[in-house]
C-alpha positions as CSV (number, residue, x, y, z in Angstrom):
1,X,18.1,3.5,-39.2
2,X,18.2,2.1,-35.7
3,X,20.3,3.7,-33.0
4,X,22.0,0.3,-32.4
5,X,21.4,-1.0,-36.2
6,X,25.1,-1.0,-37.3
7,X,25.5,-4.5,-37.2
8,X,22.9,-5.2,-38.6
9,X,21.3,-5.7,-42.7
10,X,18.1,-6.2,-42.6
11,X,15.1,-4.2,-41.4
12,X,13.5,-5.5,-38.5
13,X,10.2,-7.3,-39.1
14,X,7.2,-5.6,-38.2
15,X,5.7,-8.0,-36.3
16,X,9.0,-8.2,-34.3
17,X,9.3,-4.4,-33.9
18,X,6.0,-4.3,-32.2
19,X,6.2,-7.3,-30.0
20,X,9.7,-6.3,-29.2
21,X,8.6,-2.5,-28.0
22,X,8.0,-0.8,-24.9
23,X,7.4,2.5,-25.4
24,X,3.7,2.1,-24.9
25,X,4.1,1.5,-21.2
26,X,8.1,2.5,-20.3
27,X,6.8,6.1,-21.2
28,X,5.7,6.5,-18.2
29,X,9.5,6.6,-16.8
30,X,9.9,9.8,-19.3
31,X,10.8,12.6,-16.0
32,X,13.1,9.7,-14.9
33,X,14.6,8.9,-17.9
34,X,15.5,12.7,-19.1
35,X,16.4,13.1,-14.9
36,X,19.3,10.4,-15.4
37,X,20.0,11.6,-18.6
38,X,20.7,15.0,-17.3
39,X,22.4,13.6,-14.4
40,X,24.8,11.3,-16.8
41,X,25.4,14.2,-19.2
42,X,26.8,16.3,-16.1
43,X,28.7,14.2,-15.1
44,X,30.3,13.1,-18.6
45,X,31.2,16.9,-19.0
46,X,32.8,17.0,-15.6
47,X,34.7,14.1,-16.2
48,X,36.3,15.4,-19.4
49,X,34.3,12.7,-21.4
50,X,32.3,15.3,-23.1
51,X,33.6,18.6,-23.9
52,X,31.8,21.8,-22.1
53,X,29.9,23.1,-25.0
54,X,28.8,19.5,-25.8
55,X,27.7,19.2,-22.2
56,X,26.4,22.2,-22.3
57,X,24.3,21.8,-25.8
58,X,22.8,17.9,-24.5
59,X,21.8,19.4,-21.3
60,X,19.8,22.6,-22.8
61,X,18.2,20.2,-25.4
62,X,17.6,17.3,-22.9
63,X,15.7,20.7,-20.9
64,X,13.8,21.4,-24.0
65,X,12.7,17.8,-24.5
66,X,11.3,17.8,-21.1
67,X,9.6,21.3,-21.5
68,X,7.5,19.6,-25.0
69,X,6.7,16.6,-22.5
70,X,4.9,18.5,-19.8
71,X,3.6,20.7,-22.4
72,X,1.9,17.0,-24.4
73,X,3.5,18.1,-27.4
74,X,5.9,14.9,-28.2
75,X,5.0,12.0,-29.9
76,X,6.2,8.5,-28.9
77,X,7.2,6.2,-31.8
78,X,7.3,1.9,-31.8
79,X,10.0,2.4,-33.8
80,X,12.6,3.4,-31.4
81,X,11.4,0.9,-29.5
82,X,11.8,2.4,-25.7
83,X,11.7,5.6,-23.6
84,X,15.6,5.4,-24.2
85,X,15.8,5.3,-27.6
86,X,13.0,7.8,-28.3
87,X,14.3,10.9,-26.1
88,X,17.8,10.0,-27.7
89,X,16.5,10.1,-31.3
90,X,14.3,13.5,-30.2
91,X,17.7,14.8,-28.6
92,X,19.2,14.3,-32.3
93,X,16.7,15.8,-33.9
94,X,16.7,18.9,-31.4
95,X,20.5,19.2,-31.0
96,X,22.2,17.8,-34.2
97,X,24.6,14.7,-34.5
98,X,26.1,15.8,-30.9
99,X,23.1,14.4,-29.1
100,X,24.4,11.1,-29.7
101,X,27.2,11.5,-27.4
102,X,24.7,11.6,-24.6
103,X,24.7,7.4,-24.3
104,X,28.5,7.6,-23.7
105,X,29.5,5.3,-20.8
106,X,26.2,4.0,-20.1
107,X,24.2,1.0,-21.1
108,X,20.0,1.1,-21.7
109,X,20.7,-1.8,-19.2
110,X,22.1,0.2,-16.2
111,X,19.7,3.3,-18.1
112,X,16.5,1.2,-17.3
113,X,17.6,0.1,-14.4
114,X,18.1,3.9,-13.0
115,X,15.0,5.2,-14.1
116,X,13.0,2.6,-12.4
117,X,15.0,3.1,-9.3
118,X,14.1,6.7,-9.3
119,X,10.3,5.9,-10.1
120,X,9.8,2.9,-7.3
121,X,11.9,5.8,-5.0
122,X,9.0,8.1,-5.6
123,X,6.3,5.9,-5.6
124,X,7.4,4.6,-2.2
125,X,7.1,8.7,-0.9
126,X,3.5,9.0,-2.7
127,X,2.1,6.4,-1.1
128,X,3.6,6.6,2.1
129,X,1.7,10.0,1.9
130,X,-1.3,8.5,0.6
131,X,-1.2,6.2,3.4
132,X,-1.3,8.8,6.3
133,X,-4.3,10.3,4.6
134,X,-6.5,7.4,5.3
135,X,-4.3,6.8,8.5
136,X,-6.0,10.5,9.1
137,X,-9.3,9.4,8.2
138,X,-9.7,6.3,10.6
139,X,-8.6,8.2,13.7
140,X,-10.7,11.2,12.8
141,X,-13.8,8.6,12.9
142,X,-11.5,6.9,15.7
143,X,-12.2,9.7,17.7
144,X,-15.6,10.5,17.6
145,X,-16.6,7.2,18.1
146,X,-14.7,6.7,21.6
147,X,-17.8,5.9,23.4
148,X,-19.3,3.9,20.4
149,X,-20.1,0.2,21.1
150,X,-20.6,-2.4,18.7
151,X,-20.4,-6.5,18.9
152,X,-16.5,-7.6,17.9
153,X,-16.4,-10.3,16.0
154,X,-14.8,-13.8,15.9
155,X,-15.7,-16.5,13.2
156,X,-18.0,-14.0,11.9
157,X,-20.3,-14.7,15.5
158,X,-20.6,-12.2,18.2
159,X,-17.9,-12.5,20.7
160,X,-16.8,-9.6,23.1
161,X,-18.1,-5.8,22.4
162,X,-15.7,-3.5,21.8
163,X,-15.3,0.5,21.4
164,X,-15.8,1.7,17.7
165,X,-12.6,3.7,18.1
166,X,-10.8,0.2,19.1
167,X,-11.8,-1.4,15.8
168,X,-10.9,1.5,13.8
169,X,-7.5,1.5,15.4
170,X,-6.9,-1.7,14.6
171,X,-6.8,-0.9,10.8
172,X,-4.2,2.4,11.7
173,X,-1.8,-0.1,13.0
174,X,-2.3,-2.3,9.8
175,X,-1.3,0.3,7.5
176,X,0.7,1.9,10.1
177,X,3.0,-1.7,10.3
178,X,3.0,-1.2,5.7
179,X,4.2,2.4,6.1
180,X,7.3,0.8,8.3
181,X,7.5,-1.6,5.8
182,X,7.5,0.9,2.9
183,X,10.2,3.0,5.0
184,X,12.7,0.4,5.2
185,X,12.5,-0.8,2.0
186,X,13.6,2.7,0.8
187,X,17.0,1.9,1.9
188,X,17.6,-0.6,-0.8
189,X,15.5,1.1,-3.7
190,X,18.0,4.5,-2.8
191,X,20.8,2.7,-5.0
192,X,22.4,3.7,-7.8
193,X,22.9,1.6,-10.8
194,X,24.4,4.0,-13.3
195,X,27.8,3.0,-14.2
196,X,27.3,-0.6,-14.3
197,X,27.2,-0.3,-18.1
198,X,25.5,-3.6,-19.7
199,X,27.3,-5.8,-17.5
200,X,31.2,-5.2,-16.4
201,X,31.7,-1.5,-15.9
202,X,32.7,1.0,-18.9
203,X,36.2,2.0,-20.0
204,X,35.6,5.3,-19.5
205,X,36.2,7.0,-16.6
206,X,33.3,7.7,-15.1
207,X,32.3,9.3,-11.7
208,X,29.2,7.1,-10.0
209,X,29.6,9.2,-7.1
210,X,28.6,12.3,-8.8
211,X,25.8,10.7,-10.9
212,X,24.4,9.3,-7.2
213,X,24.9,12.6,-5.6
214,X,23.0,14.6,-8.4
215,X,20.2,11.9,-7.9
216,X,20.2,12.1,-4.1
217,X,20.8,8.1,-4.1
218,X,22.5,7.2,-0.4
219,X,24.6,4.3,-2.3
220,X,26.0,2.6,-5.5
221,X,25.5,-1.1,-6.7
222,X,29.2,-2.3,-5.9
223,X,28.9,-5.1,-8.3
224,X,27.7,-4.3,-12.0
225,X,26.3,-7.2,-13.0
226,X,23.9,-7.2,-10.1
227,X,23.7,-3.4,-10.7
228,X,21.7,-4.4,-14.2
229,X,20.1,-7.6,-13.3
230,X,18.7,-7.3,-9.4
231,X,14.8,-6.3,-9.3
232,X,14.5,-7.7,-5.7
233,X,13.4,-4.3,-4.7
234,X,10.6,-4.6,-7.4
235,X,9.5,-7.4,-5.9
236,X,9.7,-6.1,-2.5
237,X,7.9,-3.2,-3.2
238,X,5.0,-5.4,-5.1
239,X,5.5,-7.6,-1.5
240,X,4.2,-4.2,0.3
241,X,1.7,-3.2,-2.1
242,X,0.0,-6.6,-1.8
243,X,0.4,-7.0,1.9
244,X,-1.5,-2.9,1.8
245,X,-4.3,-4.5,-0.6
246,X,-5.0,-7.0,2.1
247,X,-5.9,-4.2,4.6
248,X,-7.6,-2.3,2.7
249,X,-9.8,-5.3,1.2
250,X,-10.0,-6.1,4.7
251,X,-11.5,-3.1,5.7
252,X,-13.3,-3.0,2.4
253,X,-15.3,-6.5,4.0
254,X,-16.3,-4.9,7.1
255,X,-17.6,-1.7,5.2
256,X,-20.0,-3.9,2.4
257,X,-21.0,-6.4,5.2
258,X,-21.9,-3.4,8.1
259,X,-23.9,-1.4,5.4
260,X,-25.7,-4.1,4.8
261,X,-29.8,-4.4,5.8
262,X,-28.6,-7.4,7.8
263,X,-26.2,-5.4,9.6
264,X,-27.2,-1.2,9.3
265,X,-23.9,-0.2,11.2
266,X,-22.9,2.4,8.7
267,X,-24.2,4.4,6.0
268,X,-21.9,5.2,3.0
269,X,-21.8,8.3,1.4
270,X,-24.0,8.6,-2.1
271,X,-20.8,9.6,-4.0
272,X,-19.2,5.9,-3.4
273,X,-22.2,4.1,-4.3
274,X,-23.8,3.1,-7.3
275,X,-27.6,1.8,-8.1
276,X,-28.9,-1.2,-10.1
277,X,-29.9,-1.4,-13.4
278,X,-33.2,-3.1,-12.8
279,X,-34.1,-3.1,-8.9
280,X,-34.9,0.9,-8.3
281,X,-34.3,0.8,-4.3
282,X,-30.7,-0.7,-5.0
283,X,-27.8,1.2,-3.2
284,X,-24.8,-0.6,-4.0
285,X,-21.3,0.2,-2.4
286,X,-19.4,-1.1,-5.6
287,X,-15.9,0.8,-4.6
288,X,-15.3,-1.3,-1.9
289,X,-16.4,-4.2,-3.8
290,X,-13.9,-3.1,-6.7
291,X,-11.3,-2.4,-3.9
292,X,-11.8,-6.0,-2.5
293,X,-11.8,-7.4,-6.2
294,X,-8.5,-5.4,-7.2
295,X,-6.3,-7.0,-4.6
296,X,-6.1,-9.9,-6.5
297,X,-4.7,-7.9,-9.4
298,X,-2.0,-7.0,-7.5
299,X,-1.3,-10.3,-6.1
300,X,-1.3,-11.7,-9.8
301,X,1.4,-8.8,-10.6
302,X,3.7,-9.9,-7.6
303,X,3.2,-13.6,-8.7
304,X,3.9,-12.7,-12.1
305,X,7.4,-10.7,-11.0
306,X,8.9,-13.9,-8.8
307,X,7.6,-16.0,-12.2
308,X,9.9,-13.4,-14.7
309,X,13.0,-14.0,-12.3
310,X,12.9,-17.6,-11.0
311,X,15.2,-18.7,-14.1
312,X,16.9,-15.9,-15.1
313,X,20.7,-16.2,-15.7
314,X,22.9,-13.0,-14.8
315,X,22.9,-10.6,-16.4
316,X,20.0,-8.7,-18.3
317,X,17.8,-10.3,-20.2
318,X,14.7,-9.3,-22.3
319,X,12.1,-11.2,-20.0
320,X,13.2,-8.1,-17.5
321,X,11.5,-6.0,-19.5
322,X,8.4,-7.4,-18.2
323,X,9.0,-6.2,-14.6
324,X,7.0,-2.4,-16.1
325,X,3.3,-2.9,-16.9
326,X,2.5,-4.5,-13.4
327,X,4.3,-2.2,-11.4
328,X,3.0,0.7,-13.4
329,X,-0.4,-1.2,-12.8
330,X,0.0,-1.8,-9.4
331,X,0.4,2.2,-8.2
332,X,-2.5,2.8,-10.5
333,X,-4.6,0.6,-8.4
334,X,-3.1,1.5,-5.2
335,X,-3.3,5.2,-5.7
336,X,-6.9,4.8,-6.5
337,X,-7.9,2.1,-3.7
338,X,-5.9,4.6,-0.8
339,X,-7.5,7.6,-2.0
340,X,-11.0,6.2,-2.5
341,X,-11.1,4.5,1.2
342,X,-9.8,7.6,2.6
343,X,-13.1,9.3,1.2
344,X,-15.4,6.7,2.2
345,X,-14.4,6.5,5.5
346,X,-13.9,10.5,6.1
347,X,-18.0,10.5,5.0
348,X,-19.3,7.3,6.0
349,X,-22.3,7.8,8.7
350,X,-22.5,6.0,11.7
351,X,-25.3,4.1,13.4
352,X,-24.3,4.6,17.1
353,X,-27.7,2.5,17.7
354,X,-27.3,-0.1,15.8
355,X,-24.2,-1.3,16.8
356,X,-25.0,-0.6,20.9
357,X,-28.1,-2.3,20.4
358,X,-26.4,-5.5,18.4
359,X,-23.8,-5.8,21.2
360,X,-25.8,-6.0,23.5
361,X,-27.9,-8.9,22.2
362,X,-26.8,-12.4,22.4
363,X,-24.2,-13.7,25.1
364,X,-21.1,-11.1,25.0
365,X,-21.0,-10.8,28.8
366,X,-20.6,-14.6,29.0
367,X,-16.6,-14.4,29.3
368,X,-17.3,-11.7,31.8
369,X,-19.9,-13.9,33.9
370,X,-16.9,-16.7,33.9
371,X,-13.9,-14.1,35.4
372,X,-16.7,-13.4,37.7
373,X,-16.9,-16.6,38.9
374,X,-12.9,-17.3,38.7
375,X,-12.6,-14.3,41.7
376,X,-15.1,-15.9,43.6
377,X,-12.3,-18.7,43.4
378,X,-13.2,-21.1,40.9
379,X,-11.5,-22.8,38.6
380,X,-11.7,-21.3,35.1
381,X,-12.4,-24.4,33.5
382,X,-15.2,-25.3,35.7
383,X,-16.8,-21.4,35.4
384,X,-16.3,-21.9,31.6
385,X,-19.1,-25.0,31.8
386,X,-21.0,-23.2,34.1
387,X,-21.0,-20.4,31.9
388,X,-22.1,-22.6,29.1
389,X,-25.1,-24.1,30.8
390,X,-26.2,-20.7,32.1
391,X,-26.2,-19.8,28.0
392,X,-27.6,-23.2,26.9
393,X,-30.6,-22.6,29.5
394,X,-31.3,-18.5,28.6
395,X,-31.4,-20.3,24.9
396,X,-34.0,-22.6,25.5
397,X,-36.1,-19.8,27.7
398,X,-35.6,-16.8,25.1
399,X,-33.6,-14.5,27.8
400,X,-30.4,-13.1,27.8
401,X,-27.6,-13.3,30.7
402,X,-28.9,-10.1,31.9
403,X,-32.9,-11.0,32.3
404,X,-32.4,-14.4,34.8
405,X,-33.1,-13.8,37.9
406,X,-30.5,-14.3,40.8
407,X,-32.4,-17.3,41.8
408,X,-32.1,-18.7,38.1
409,X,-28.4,-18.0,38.2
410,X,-28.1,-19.5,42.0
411,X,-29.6,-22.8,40.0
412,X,-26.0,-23.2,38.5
413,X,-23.4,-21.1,41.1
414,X,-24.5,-20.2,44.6
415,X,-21.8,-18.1,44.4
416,X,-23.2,-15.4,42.2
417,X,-24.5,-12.5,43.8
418,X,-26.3,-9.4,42.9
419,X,-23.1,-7.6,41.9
420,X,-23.4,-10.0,39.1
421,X,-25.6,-7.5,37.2
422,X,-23.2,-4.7,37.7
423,X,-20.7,-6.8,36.1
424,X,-22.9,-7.8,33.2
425,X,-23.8,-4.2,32.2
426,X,-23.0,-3.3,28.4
427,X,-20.7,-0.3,29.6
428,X,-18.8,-2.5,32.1
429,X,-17.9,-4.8,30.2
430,X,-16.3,-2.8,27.7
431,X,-14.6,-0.7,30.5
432,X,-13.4,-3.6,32.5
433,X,-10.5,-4.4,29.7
434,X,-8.2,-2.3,30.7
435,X,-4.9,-4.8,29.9
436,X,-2.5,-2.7,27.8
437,X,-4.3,-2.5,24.3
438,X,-7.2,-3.7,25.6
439,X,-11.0,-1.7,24.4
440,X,-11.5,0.2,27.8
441,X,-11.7,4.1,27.5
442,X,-8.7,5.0,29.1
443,X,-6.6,2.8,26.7
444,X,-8.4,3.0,23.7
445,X,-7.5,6.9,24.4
446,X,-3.7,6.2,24.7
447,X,-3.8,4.5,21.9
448,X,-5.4,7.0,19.8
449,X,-2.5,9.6,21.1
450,X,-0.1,7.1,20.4
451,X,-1.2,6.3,16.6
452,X,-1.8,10.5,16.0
453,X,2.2,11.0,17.0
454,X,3.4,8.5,15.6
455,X,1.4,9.5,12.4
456,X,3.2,13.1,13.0
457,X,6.7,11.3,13.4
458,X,6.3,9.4,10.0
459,X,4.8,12.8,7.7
460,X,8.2,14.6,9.5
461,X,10.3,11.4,8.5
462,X,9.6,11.4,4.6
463,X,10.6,15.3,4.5
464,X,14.1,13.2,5.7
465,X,14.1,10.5,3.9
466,X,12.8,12.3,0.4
């Protein structure tokens, strides 16, 4: 007999019973299903609702069930349906007919609702920590590679060279900007739902307070239809987790294109590469590939949410049930893509030669050459053609900037001098941006200072928060 089949007089068909389930995927809320539980059953005996000894006996077995969990030894069944149904039923079977007092009050409405709270709530920690470990990765690269010069990059073209450490910091702020973001959405995931019922509240007289205090939740739902029906946090957090995809398939580009022949910036550690089934002297670097390829999964998962809601009348209906198996998803993929990077980037290799000897091909003095010309007092605009000529003309002779001769740059400025060599220089020209954020030494190094406390500030903040 079903738990809710009172009503009803025939058996449910088969094909509905397995179409209808969840228990394949909503196990994975079992800790935060028997937490709530244990919270609710608490409360219900200090309340009055529940006697002490019955209290007392749903609390022990709910304890027992969660012992035969971590130990592997339960076994789910489609037939009760849900994670709800199926620790009731094994609470009734451990306990006797007094385990189904344990739903008393409570809805699997505002019960589903709770345990995903409690799951997105610590996901949003785990990853948050995951986060700083790659955080710790970059600037551990960051700062050996201070004095590390490579072309930047702008349409995919060599534009200005800048500091290795600059580039690397670039991607700290990324997913430094997605750990604020995961920080202030834990204000609206740290809400309690229990109490709601299915939609208007319960008759009985229950204390949210207590249930939200037991769960360390900072708030109730004050409305209890919303309380059952809202999954904007859900689609917030999927909101983050794509927006941390980006930068990390982001950073996954720049890793397949610089170990590249074409490019030979870095070398990637064996363990995150794989080989080719036919060409022997293959060394592919699939994970960041698969990393790249991934985000799209979670975008599909976020677009898939904001789909299941769009038309959704209040309160809860079944479609809801759909909100599990991409979130679930969606940390799976995370999880792996955070931890993975943070490996590859701890190990990767660096080409210090490479990259200085890239940068300081083509033209990526030129905007130098210009400000040159701007403090001898010309107009900007009119050093920017001059500029261009003097490149057009080192084209056409196979030279760079740097090989003319001060006659040959006299030809399109009488103005330049022989300082103009000093001010061409690879080293310079890194050194003379020196605007707040800009790739010289002395603020790539503030910046690095700046990242590694506030890195310290955020691991001190989840022991707060959590």
């Amino acid at each position: 007999m079903k738990l809710w089949g009172g009503r009803f007089t025939k058996k449910t068909n088969q094909w509905v019973e397995e179409f209808n389930a969840s228990i394949s995927f909503d196990k994975e809320l079992v800790e935060e299903d028997i937490q709530g539980s244990i919270a609710h059953v608490r409360m219900l005996g200090a309340c009055g609702i529940l006697t002490d000894e019955e209290a007392r006996q749903i609390h022990q077995g709910l304890l027992s069930i969660r012992q035969k969990v971590r130990e592997g030894k339960v076994e789910f069944s489609i037939e009760h349906e849900d994670i709800h149904m199926n620790i009731e039923k094994m609470l009734i079977d451990e306990i006797g007919p007094v385990g189904g007092k344990l739903h008393t009050g409570r809805s699997r409405n505002d019960q589903v609702a709770l345990d995903m709270h409690l799951y997105i709530r610590k996901e949003t920690v785990e990853l948050a920590k995951q986060i700083f470990t790659l955080q710790q990765a970059l600037l551990g690269q960051a700062e050996k590679h201070v004095d590390t010069i490579l072309p930047g990059y702008t349409h995919l073209q060599r534009a200005q060279p800048v500091r290795l450490a600059h580039h690397l910091l670039a991607y700290v702020s990324m997913f430094e900007r997605d750990v604020d973001r995961l920080f202030d959405s834990y204000k609206r995931v740290n809400h309690c739902p229990l109490g709601a019922g299915a939609i208007a509240g319960t008759t009985f007289p229950v204390d949210r307070q207590m249930v939200a205090k037991e769960l360390g939740f900072s708030a109730l739902y004050d409305n209890s239809m919303d309380a059952v029906s809202d999954r904007d946090y859900l689609v917030e957090f999927l909101s983050i987790c794509s927006l941390v995809m980006v930068h990390l398939s982001r950073l996954s580009e720049e890793l397949i294109l610089w170990s590249s022949e074409e490019f030979q910036y870095i070398v990637l550690d064996d363990a995150f590469c794989t080989g080719s089934s036919m060409m022997p002297q293959k060394k592919n670097p699939d994970i960041p590939e698969l990393i790249r390829g991934k985000t799209g999964r979670v975008f599909g998962h976020l677009l898939a949410m904001l789909t299941t809601l769009k038309a959704l009348p209040l309160t809860y209906n079944k479609d809801l049930q759909e909100d599990k198996e991409g979130i679930f998803d969606t940390v799976t993929t995370l999880k792996g893509s955070l931890g993975l990077m943070a490996a590859m980037i701890e190990t990767m290799e660096v080409n210090v030669q490479q990259m200085k000897k890239n940068a300081s091909r083509g033209f990526a003095n030129a905007t130098d050459l210009a400000d040159y010309l701007v403090n001898k007092g010309i107009p900007f605009r009119k050093a920017h053609e001059i500029v261009g000529k003097l490149v057009l003309y080192s084209l056409e002779h196979q030279k760079t900037l740097t090989d003319c001769s001060l006659e040959e740059f006299r030809r399109f400025s009488p103005e330049i001098g022989e300082d103009v060599y000093q001010v061409l220089e690879l080293d310079q020209v890194v050194e003379a941006r020196k605007s707040f954020g800009g790739t010289a030494r002395e603020q790539v190094l503030e910046t690095l200072a700046r990242k590694k406390e506030t890195l310290e500030k955020n691991r001190k903040k989840i022991t707060n928060i959590y």
